[in-house]
C-alpha positions, -999 to +999 in steps of 0.1 A: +077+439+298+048+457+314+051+461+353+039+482+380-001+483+388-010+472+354+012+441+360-009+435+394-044+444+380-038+418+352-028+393+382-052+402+405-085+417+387-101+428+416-076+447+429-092+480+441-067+503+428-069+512+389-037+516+369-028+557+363-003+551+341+017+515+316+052+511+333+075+492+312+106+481+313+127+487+278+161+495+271+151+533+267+138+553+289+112+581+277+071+588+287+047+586+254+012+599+261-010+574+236-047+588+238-053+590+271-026+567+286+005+575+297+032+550+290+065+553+310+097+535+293+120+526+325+148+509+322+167+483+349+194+462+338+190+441+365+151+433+354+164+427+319+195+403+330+174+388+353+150+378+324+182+372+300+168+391+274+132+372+268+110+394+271+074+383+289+045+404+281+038+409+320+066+407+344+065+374+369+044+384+401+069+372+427+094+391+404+070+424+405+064+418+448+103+415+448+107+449+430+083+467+450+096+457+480+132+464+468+127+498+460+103+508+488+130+522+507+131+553+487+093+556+482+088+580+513+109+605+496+092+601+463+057+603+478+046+566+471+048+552+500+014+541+508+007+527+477+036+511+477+027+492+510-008+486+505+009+471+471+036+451+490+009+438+516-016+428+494+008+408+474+023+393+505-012+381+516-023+368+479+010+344+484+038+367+465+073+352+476+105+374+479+133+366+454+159+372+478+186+370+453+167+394+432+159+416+458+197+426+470+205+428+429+178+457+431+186+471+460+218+479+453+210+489+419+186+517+438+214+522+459+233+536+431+205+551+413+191+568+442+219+572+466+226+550+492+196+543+518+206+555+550+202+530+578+204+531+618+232+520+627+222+503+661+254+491+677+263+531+688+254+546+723+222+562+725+245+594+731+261+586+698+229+582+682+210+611+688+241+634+693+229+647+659+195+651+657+179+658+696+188+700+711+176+690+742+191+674+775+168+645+776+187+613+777+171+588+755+163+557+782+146+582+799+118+585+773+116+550+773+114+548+810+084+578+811 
C-alpha cells in the first residue's frame, strides 16, 4: 500500500511538492533503489490491522492525514518537521478528517517505536517546571509580566 507524498500527489495532483522517494507499507521492511527511485518497505501493524489484510493500492487519505499527524510528534527530531506540517495543513484545508481511533492506535505504536513523546506536564508549579531547565533567578510570572 503506497503512502507518504506519493499517496498525496496521486490525491491531490497539484500539490507543489514532488515525491523524493515510494513509501510503502509491507510486512518487510527494506529500501530497493529501482532506476532512479527509491522505494522504502515500512512496516506498521497497526496500518495493516487497520486495513485487515486487503491491501489498497494507495492508502485512504483521511487514513494518510491521520498518520501524519500521528507521528508528527517525533518529526522535529527526525528533521521533517516542516514538511510534515505543510503536509498536515494542506490536508486539513483540502477536507482530510482525523480518525481519532486510528490516530491513538498510532501514537502509541510510535510511542513504543520511538520512545515515549515527552509532554508538559502543566498541573506543576512554575518552580517545579522550570526547576530543570532555567540557571537563572528569574521567576517565570515575571517574564510574563515584562
Amino acid at each position: 500500500m503506497i503512502i507518504g507524498s506519493t499517496a498525496l500527489k496521486y490525491y491531490f495532483p497539484d500539490f507543489k511538492r514532488e515525491p523524493k522517494d515510494l513509501d510503502i507499507i509491507d510486512k518487510i521492511q527494506n529500501y530497493i533503489i529501482n532506476g532512479s527511485v527509491k522505494i522504502e518497505r515500512l512496516t506498521n501493524p497497526i496500518l495493516i490491522d487497520y486495513y485487515n489484510d486487503r491491501c489498497p493500492t494507495y492508502i485512504g487519505l483521511n487514513e494518510l492525514y491521520t498518520l501524519k499527524i500521528s507521528h508528527s510528534f517525533w518529526e522535529l527530531e527526525n528533521g521533517s518537521w516542516d514538511k510534515h506540517i505543510f503536509d498536515i495543513q494542506f490536508m486539513k484545508e483540502n477536507g482530510c478528517k482525523l480518525i481519532q481511533s486510528l490516530f491513538y492506535d498510532l501514537y502509541n505504536y510510535w510511542n513504543k517505536i520511538h520512545g515515549e513523546n515527552k509532554r508538559s506536564n502543566l498541573e506543576m508549579t512554575s518552580k517545579d517546571f522550570f526547576n530543570n531547565a532555567l540557571k537563572f533567578p528569574i521567576p517565570h510570572d515575571d517574564l510574563h509580566y515584562i
